[in-house]
PyMOL Python script that loads the backbone (N, CA, C, O; Angstrom):
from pymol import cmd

cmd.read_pdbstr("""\
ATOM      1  N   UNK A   1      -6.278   7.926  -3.405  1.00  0.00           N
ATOM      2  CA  UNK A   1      -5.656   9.215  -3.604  1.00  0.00           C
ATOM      3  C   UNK A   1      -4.226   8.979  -4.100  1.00  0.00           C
ATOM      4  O   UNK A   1      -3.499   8.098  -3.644  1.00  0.00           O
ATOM      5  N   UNK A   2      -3.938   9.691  -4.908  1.00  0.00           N
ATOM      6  CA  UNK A   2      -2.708   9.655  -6.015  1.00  0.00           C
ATOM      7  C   UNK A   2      -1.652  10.383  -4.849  1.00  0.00           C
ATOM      8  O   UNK A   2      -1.998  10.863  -3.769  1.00  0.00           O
ATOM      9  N   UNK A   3      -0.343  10.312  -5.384  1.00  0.00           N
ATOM     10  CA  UNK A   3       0.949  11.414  -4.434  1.00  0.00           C
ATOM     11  C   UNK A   3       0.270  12.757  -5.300  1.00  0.00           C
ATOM     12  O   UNK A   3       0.191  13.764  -4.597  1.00  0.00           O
ATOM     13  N   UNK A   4       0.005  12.843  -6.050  1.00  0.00           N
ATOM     14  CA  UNK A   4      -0.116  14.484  -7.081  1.00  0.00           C
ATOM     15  C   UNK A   4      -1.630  15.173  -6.078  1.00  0.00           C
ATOM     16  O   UNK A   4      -1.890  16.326  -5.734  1.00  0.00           O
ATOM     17  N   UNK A   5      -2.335  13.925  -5.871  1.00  0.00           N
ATOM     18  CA  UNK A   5      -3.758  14.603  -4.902  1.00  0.00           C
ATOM     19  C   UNK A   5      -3.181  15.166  -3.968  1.00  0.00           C
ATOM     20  O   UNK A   5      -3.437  16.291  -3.539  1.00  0.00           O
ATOM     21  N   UNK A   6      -1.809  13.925  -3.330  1.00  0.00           N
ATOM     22  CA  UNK A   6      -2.100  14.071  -1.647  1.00  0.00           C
ATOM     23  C   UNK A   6      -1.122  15.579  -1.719  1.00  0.00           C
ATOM     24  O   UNK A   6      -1.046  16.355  -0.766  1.00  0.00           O
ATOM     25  N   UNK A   7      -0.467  15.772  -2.957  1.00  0.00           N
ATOM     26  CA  UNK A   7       0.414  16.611  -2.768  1.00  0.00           C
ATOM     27  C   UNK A   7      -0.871  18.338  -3.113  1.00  0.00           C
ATOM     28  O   UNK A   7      -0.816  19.195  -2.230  1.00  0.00           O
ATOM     29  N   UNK A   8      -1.579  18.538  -4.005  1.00  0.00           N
ATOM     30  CA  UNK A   8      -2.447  19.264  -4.305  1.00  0.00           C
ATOM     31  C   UNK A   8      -3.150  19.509  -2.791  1.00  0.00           C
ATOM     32  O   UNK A   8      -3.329  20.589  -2.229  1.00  0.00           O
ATOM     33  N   UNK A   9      -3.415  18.448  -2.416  1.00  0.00           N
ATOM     34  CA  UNK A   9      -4.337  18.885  -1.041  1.00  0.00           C
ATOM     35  C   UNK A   9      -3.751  19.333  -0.250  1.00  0.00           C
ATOM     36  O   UNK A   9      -4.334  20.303   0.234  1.00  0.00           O
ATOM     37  N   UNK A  10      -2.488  19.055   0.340  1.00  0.00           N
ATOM     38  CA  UNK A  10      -1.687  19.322   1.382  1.00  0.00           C
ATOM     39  C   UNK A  10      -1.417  21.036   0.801  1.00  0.00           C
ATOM     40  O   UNK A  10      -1.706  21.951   1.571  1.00  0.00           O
ATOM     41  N   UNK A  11      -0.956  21.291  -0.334  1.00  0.00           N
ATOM     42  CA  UNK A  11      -0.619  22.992  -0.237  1.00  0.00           C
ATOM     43  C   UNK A  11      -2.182  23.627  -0.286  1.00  0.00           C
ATOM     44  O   UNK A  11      -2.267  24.801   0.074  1.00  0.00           O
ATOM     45  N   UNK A  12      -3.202  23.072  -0.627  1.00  0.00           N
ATOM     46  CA  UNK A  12      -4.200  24.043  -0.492  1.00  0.00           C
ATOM     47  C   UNK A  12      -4.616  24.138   1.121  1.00  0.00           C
ATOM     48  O   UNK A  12      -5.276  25.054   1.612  1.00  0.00           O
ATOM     49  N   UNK A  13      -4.072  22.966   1.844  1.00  0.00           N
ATOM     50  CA  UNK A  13      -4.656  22.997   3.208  1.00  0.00           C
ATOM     51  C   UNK A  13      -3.543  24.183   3.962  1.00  0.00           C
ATOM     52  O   UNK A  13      -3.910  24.846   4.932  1.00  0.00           O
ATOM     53  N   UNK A  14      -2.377  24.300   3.450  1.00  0.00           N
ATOM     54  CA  UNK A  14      -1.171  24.797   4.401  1.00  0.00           C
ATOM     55  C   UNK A  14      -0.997  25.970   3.551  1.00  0.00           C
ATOM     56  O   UNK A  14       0.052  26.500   3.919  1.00  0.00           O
ATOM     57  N   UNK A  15      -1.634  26.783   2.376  1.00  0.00           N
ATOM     58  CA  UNK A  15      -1.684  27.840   2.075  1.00  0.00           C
ATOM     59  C   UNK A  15      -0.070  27.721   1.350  1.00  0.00           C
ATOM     60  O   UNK A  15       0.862  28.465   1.657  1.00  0.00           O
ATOM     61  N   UNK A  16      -0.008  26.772   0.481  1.00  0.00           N
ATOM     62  CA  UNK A  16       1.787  26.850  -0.138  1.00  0.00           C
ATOM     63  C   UNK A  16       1.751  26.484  -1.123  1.00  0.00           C
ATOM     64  O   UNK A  16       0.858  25.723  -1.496  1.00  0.00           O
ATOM     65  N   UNK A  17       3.058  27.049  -2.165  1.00  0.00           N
ATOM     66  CA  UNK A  17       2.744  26.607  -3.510  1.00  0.00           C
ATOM     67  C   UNK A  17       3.214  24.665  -3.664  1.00  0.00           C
ATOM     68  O   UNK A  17       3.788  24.010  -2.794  1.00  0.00           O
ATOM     69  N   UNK A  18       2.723  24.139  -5.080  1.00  0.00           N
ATOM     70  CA  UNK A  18       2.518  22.640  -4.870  1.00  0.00           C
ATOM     71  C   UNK A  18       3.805  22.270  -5.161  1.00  0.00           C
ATOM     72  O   UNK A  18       4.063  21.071  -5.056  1.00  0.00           O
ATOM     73  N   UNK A  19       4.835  23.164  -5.567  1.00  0.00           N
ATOM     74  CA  UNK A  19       6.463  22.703  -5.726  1.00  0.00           C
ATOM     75  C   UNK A  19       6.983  22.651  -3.908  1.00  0.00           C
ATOM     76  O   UNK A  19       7.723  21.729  -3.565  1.00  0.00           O
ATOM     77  N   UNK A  20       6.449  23.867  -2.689  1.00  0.00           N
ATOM     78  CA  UNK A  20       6.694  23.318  -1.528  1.00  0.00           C
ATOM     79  C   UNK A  20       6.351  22.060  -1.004  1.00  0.00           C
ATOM     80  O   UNK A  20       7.104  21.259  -0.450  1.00  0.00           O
ATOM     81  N   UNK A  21       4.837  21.931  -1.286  1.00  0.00           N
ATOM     82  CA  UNK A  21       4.266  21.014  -0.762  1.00  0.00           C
ATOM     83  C   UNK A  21       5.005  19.468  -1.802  1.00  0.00           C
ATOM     84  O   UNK A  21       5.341  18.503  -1.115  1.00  0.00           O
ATOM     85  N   UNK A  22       5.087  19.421  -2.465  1.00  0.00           N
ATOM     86  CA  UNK A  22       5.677  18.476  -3.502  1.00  0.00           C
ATOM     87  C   UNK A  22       7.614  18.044  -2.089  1.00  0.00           C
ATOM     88  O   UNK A  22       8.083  16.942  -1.807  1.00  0.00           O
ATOM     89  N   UNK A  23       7.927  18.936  -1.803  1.00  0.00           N
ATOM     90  CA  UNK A  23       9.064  18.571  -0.882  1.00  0.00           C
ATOM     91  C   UNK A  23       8.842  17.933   0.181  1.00  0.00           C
ATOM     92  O   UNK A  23       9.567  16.967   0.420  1.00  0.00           O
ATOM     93  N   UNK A  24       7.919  18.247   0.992  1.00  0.00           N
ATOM     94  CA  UNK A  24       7.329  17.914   2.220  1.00  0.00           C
ATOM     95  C   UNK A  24       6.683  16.193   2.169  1.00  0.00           C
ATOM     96  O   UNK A  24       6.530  15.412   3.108  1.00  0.00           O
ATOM     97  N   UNK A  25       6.515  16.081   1.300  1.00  0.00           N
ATOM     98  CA  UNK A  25       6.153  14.776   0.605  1.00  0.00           C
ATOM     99  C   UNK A  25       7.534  13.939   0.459  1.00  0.00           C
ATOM    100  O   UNK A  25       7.889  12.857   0.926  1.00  0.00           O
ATOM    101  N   UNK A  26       8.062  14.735  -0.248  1.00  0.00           N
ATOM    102  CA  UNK A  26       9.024  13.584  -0.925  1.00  0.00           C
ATOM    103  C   UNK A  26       9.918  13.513   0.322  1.00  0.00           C
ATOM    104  O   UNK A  26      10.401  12.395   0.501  1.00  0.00           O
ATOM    105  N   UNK A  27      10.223  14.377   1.154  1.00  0.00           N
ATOM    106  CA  UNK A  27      11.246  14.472   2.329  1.00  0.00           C
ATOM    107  C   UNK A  27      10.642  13.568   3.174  1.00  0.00           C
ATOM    108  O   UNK A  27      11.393  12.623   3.417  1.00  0.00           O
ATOM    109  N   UNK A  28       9.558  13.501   3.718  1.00  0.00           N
ATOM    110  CA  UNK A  28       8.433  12.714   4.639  1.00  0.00           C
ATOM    111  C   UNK A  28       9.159  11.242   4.074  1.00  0.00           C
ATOM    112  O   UNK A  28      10.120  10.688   4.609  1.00  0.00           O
ATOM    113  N   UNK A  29       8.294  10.689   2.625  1.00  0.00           N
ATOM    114  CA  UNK A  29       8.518   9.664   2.176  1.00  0.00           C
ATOM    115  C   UNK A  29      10.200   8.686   2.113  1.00  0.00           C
ATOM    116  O   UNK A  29      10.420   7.476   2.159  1.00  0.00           O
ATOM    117  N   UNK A  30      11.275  10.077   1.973  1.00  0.00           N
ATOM    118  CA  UNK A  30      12.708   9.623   2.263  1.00  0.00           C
ATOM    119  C   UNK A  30      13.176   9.086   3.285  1.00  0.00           C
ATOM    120  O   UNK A  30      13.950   8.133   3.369  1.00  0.00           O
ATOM    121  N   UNK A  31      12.481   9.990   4.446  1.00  0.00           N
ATOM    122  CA  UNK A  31      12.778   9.753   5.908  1.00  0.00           C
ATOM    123  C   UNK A  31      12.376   8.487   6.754  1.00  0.00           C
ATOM    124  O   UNK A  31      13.000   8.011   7.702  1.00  0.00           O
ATOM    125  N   UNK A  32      10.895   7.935   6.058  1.00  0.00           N
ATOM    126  CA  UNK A  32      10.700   6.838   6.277  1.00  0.00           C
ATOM    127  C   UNK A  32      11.447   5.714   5.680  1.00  0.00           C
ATOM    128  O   UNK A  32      11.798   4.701   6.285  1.00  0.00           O
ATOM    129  N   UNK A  33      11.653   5.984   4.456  1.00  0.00           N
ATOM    130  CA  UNK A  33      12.118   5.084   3.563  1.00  0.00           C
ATOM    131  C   UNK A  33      13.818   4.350   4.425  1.00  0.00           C
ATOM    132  O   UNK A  33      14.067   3.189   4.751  1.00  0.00           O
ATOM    133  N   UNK A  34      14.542   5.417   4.532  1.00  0.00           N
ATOM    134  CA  UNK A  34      16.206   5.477   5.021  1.00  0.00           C
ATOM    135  C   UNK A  34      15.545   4.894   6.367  1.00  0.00           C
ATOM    136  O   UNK A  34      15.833   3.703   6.483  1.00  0.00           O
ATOM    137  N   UNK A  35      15.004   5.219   7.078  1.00  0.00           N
ATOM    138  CA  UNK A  35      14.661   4.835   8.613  1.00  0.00           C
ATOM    139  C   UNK A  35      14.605   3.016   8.192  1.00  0.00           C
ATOM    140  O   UNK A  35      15.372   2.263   8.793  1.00  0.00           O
ATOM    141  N   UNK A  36      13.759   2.529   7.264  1.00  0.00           N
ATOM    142  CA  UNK A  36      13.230   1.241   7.200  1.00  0.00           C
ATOM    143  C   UNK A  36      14.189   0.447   7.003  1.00  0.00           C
ATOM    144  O   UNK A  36      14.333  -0.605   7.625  1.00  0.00           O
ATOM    145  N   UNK A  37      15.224   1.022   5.789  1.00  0.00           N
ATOM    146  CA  UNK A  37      16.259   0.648   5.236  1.00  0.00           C
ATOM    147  C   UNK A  37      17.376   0.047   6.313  1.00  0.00           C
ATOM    148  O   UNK A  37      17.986  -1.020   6.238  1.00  0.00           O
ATOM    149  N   UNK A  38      17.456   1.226   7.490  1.00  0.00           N
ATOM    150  CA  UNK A  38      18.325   1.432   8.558  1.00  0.00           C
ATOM    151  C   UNK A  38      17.474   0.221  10.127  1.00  0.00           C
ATOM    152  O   UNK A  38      17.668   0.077  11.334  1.00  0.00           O
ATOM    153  N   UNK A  39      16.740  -0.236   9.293  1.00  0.00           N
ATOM    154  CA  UNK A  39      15.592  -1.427  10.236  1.00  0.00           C
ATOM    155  C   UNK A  39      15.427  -0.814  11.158  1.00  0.00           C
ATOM    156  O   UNK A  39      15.500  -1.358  12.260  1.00  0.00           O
ATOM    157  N   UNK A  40      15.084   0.832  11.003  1.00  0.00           N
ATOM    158  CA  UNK A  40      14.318   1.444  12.053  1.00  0.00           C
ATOM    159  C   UNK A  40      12.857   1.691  11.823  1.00  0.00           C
ATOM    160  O   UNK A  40      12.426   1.897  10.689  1.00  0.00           O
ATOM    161  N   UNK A  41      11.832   1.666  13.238  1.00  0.00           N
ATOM    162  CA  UNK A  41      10.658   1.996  12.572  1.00  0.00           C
ATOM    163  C   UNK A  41      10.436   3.666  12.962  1.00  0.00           C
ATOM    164  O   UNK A  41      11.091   4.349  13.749  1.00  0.00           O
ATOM    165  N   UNK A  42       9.482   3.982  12.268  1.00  0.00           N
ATOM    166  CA  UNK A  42       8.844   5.175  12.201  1.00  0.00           C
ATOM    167  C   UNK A  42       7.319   5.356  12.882  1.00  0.00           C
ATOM    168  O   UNK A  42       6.279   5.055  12.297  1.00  0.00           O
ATOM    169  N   UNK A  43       7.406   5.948  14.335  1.00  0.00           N
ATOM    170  CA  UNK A  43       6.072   5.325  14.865  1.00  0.00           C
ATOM    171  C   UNK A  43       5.641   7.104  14.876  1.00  0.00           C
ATOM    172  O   UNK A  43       6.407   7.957  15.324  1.00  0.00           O
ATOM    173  N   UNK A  44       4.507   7.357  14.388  1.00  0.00           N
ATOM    174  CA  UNK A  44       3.554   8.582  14.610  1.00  0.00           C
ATOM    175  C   UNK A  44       2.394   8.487  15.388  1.00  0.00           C
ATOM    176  O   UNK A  44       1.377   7.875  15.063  1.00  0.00           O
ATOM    177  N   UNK A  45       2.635   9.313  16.763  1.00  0.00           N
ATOM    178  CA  UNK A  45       1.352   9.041  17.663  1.00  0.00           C
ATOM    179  C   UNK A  45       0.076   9.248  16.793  1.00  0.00           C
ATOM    180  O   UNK A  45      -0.221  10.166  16.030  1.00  0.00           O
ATOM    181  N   UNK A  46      -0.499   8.261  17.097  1.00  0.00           N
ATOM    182  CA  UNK A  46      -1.947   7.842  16.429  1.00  0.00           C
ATOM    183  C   UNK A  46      -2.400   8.096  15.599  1.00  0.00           C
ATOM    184  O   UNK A  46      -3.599   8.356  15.495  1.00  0.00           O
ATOM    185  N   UNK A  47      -1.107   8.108  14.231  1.00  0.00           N
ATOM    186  CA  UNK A  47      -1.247   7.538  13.075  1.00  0.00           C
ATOM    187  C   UNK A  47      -1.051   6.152  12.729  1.00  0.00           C
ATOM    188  O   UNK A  47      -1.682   5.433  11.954  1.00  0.00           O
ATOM    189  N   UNK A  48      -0.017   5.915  13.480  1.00  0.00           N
ATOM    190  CA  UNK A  48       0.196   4.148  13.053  1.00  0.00           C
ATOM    191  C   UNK A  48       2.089   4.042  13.096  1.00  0.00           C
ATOM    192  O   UNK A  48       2.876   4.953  13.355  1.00  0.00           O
ATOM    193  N   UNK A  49       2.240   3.314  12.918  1.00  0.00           N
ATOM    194  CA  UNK A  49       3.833   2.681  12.737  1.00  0.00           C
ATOM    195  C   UNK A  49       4.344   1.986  11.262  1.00  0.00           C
ATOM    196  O   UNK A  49       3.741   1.241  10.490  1.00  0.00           O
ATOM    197  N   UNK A  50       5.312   2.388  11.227  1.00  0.00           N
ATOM    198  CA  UNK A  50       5.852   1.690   9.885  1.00  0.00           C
ATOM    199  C   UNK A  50       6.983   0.877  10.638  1.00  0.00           C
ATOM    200  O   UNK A  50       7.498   1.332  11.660  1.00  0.00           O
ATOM    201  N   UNK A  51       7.407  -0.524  10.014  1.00  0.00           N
ATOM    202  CA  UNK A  51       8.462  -1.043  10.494  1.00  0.00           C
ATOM    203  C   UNK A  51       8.854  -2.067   9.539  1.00  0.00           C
ATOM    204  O   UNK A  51       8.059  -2.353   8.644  1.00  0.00           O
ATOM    205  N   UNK A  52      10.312  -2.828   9.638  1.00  0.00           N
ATOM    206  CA  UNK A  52      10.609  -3.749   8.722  1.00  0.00           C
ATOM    207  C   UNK A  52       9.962  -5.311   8.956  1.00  0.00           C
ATOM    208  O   UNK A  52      10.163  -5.381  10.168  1.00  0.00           O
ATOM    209  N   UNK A  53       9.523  -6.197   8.716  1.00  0.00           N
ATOM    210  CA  UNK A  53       8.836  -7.489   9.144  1.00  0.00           C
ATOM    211  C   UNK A  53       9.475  -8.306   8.494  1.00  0.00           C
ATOM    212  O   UNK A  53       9.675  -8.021   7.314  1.00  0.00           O
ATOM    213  N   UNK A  54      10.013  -9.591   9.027  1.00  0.00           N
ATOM    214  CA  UNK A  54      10.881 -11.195   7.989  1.00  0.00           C
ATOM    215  C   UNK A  54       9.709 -11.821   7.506  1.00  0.00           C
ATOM    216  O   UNK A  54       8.594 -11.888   8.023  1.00  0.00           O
ATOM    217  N   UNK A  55      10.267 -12.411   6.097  1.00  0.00           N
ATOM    218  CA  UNK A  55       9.091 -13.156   5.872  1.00  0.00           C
ATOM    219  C   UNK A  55      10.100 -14.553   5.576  1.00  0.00           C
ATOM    220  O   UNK A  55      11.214 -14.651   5.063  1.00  0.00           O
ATOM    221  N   UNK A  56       9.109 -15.611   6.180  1.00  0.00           N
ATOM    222  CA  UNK A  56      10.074 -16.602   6.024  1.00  0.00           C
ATOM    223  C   UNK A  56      10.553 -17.034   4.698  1.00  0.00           C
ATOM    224  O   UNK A  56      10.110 -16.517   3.672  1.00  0.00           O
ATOM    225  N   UNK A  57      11.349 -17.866   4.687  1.00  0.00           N
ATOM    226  CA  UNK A  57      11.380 -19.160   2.981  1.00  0.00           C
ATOM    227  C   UNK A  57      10.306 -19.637   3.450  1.00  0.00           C
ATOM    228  O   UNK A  57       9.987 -19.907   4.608  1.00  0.00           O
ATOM    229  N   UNK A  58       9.391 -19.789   1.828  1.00  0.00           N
ATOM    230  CA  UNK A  58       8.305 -20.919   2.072  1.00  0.00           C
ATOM    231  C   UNK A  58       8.697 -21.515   0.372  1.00  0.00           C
ATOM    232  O   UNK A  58       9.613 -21.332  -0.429  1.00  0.00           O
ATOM    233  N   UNK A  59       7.488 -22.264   0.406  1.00  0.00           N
ATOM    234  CA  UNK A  59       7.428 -22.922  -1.166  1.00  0.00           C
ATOM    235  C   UNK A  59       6.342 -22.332  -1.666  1.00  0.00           C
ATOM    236  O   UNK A  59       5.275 -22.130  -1.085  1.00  0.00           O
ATOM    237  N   UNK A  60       6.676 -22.027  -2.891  1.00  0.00           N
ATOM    238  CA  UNK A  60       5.601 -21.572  -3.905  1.00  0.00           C
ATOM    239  C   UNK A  60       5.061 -22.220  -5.357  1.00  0.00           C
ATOM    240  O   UNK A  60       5.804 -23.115  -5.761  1.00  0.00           O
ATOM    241  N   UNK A  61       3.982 -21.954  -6.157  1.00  0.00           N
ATOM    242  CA  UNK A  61       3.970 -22.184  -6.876  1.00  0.00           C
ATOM    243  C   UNK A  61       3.585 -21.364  -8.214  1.00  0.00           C
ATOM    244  O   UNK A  61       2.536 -20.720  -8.186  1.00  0.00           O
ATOM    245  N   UNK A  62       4.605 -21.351  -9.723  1.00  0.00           N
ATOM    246  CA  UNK A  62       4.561 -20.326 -10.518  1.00  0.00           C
ATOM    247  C   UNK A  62       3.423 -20.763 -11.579  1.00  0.00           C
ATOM    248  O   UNK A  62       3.585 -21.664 -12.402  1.00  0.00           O
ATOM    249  N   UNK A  63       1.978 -19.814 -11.405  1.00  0.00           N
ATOM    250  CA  UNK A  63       1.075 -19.587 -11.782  1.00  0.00           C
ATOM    251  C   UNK A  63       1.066 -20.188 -13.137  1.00  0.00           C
ATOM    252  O   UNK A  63       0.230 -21.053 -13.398  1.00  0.00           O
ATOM    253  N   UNK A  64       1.881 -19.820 -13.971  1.00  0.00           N
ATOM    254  CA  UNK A  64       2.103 -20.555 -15.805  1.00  0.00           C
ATOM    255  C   UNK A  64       2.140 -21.754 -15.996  1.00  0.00           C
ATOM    256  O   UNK A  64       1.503 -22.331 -16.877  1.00  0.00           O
ATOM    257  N   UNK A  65       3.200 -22.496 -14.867  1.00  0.00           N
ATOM    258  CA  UNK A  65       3.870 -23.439 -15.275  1.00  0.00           C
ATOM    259  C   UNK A  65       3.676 -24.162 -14.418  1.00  0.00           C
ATOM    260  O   UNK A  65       4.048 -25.312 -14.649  1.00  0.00           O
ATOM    261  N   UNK A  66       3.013 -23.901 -13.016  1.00  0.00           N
ATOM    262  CA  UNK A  66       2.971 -25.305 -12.060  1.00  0.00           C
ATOM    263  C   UNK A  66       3.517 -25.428 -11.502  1.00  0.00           C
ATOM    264  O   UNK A  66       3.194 -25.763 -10.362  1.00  0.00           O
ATOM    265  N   UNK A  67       4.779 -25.249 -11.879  1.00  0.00           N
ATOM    266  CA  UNK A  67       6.489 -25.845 -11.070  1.00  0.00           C
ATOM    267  C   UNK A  67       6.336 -25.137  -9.593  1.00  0.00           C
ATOM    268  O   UNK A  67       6.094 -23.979  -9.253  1.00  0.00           O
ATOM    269  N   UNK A  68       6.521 -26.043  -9.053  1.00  0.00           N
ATOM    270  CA  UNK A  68       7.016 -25.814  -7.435  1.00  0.00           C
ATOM    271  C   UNK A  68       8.452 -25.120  -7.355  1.00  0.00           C
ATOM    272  O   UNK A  68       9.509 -25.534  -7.832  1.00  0.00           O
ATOM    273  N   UNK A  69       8.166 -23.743  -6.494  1.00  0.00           N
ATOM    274  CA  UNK A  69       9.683 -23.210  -6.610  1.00  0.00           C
ATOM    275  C   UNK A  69       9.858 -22.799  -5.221  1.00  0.00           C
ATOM    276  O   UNK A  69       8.982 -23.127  -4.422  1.00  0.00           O
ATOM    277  N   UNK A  70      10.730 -22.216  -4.872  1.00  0.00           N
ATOM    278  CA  UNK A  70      11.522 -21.806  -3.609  1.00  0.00           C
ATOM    279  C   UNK A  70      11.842 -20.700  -3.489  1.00  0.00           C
ATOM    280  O   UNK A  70      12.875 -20.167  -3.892  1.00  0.00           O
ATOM    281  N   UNK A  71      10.302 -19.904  -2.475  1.00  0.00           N
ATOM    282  CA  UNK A  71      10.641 -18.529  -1.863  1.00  0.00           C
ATOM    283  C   UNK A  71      11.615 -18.197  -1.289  1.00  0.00           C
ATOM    284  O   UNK A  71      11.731 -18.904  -0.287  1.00  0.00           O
ATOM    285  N   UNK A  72      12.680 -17.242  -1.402  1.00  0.00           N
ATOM    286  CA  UNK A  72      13.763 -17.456  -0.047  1.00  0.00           C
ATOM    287  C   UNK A  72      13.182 -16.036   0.954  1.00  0.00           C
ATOM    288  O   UNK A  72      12.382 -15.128   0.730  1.00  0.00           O
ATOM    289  N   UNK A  73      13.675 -16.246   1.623  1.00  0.00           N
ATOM    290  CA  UNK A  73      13.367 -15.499   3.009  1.00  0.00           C
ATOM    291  C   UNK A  73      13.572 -14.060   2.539  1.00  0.00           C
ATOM    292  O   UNK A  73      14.281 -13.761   1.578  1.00  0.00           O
ATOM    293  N   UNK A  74      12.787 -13.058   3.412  1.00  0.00           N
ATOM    294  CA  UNK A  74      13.007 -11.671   2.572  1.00  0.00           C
ATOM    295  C   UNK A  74      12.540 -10.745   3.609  1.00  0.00           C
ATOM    296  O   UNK A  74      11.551 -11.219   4.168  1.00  0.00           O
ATOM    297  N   UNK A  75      12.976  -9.294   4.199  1.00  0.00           N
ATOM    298  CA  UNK A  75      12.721  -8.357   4.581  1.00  0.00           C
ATOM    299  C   UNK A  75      11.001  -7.570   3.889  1.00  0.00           C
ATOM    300  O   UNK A  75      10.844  -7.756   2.682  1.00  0.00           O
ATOM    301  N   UNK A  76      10.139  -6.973   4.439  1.00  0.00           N
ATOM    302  CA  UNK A  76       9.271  -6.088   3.594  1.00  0.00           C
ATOM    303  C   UNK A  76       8.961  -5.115   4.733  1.00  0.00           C
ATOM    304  O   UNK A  76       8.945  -5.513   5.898  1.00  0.00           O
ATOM    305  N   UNK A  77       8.712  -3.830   4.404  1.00  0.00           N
ATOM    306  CA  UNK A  77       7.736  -3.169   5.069  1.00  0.00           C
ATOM    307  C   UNK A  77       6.510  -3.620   5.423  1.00  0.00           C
ATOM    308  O   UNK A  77       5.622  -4.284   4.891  1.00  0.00           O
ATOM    309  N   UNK A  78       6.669  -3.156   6.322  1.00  0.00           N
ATOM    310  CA  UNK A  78       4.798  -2.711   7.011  1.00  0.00           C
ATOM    311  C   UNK A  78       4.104  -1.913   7.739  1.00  0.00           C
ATOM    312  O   UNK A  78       4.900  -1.117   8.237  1.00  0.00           O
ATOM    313  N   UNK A  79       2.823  -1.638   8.149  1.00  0.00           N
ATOM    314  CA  UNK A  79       2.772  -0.563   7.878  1.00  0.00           C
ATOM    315  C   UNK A  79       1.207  -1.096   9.219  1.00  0.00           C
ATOM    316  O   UNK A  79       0.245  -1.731   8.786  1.00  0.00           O
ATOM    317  N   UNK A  80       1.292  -0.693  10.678  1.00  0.00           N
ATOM    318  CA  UNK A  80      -0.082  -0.632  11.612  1.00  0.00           C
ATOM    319  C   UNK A  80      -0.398   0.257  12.012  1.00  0.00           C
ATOM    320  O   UNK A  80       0.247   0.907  12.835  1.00  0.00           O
ATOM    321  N   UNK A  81      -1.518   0.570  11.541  1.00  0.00           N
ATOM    322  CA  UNK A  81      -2.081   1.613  11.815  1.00  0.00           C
ATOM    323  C   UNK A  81      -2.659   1.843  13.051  1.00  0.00           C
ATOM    324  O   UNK A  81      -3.076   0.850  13.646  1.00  0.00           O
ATOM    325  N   UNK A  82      -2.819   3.318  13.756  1.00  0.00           N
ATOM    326  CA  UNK A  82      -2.620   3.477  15.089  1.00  0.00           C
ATOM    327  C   UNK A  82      -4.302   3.575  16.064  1.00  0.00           C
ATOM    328  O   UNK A  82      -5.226   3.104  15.401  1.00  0.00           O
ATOM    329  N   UNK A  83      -4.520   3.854  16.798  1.00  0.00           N
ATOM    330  CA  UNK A  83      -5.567   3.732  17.786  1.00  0.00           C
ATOM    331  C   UNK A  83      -6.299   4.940  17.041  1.00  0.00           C
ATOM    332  O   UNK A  83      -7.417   4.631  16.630  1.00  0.00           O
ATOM    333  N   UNK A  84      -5.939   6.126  16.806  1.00  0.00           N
ATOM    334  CA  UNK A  84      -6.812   7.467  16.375  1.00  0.00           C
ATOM    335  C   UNK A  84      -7.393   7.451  15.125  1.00  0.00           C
ATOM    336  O   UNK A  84      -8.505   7.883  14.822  1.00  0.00           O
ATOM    337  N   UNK A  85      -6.115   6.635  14.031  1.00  0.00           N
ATOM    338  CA  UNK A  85      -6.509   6.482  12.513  1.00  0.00           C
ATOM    339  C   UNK A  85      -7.583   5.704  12.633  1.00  0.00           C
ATOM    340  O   UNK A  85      -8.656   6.071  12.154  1.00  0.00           O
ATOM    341  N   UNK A  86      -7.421   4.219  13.453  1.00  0.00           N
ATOM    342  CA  UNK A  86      -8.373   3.375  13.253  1.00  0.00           C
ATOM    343  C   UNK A  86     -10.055   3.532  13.708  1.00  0.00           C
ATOM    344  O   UNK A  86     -11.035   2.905  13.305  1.00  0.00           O
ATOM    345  N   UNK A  87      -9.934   4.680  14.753  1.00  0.00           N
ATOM    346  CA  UNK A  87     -11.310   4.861  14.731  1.00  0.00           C
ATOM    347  C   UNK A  87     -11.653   6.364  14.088  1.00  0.00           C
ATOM    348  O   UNK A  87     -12.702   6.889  14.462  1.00  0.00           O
ATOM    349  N   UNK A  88     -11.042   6.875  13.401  1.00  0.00           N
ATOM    350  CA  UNK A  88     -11.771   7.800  12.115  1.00  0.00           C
ATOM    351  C   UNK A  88     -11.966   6.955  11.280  1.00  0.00           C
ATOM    352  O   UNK A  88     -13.176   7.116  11.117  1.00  0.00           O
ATOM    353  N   UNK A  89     -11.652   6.064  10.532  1.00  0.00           N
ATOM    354  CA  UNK A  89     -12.100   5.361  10.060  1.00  0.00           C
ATOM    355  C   UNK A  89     -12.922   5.019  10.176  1.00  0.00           C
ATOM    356  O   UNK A  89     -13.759   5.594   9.480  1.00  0.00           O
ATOM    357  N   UNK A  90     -13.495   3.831  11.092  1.00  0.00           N
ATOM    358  CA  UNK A  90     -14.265   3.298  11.407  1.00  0.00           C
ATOM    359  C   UNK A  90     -16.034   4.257  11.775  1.00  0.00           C
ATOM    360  O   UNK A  90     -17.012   3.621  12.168  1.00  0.00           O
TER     361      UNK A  90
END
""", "prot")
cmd.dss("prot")
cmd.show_as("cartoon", "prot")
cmd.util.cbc("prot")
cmd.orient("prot")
């Protein structure tokens, strides 16, 4: 599902036009975003958690050329999903 679906579905579900629903999205997506930034996580009962994770330096190698190079250490999101999501799913 695209942001334009999730955004289409969300105003037909909440009865709003898709420029509201288009906010609710992008505000959602900010709030997490600044939270992650701010190495806070974002935990939604039994949806799941978003949080920042280290990834170490390792060594790598560049696909073209072979050469052995040097990951350096780096921040990423992530993203576990919670006890309720995981069994609709399932």
């Amino acid at each position: 599902m695209t942001k334009t679906q999730v955004i289409a579905f969300l105003a037909t579900q909440m009865n709003c036009s898709k420029n509201m629903a288009k906010q609710f999205v992008d505000t959602f997506l900010e709030t997490v975003t600044v939270s992650l930034s701010k190495g806070k996580e974002v935990r939604i009962q039994g949806f799941g958690t978003f949080k920042v994770s280290k990834r170490a330096a390792r060594n790598g190698v560049n696909p073209r050329t072979g050469a052995s190079l040097q990951i350096k250490a780096m921040k990423v999101p992530a993203f576990k999903a919670g006890k309720d999501l995981k069994g609709k799913v399932n």
